[in-house]
C-alpha positions as CSV (number, residue, x, y, z in Angstrom):
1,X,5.5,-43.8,125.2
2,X,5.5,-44.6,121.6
3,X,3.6,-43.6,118.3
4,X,2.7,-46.1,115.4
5,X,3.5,-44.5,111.8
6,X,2.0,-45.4,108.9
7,X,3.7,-46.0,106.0
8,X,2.0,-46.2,102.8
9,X,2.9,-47.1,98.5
10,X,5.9,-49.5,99.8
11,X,6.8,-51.7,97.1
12,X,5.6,-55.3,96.8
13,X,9.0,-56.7,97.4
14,X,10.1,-54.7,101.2
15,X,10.5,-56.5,103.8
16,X,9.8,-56.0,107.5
17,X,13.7,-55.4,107.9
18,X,14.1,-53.4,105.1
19,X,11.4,-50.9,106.3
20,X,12.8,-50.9,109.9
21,X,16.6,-50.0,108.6
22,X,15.3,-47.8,106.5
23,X,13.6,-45.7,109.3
24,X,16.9,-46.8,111.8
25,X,18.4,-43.3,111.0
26,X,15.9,-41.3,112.1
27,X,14.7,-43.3,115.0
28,X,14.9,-46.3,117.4
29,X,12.8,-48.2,115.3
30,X,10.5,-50.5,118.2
31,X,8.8,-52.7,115.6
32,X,8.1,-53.0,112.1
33,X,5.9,-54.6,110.0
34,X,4.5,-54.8,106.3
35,X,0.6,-55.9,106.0
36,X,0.5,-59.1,104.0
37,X,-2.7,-60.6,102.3
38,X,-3.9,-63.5,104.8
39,X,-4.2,-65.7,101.6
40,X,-1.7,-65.0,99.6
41,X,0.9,-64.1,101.8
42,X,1.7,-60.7,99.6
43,X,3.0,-57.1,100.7
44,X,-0.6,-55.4,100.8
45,X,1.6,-52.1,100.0
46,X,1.8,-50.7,103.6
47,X,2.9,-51.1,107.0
48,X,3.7,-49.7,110.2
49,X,6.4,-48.8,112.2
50,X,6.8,-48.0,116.0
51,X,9.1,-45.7,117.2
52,X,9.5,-43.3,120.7
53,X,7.0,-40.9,120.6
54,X,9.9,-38.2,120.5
55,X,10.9,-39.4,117.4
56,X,7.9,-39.9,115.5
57,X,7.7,-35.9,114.1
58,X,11.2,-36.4,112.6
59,X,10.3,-39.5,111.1
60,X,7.4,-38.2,109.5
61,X,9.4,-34.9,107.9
62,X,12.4,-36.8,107.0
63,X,10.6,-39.8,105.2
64,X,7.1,-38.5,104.0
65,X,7.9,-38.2,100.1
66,X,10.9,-40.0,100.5
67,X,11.7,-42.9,98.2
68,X,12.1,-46.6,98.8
69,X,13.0,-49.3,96.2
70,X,11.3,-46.8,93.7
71,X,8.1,-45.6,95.2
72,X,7.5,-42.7,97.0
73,X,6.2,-43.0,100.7
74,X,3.4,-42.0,102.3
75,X,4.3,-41.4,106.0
76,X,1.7,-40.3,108.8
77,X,0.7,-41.1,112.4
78,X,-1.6,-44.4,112.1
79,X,-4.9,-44.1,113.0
80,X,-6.5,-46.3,115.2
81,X,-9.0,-49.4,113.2
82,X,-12.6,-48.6,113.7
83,X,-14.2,-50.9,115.8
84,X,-16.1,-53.4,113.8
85,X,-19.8,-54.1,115.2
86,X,-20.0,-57.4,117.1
87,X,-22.9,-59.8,116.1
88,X,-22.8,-62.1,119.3
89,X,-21.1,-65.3,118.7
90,X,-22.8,-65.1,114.9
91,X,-19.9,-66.9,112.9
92,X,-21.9,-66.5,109.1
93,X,-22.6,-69.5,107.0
94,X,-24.9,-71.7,107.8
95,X,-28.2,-72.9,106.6
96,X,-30.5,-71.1,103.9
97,X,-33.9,-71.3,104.7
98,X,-35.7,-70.6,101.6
């Protein structure tokens, strides 16, 4: 099994590979990934990081309040997204009817 951390306050300027070597001593990192801005293609500030589920408590402890190019982490088990209430096959837009 494996557990999806959060990591939170990552610079602007890390990189998927620089987040996953920086958890590589702690853990057999699985994937990782910084959040980007769809339009833009920015660091959002966060990502996540898979590991073994085994792992994932020493990840936490060793890297929650840690630094990384500067900023202090915030590390915790991801939550899962809240489902988002389906419409049907509404797409938005269209017509105004006034």
């Amino acid at each position: 099994m494996t557990k999806r951390l959060y990591f939170g306050n990552l610079s602007w300027d890390v990189t998927d590979d620089e987040l996953s070597n920086a958890v590589a001593p702690y853990a057999n990192v699985i994937s990782a990934r910084v959040v980007t801005d769809r339009d833009t293609g920015r660091s959002r500030g966060f990502g996540f990081v898979e590991v073994e589920e085994a792992d994932a408590d020493n990840v936490i402890e060793a890297m929650n309040g840690s630094t990384l190019s500067g900023r202090v982490l915030t590390v915790n088990e991801a939550r899962e997204r809240p489902q988002r209430p389906s419409f049907g096959n509404q797409r938005g837009g269209g017509r105004r009817r006034f």
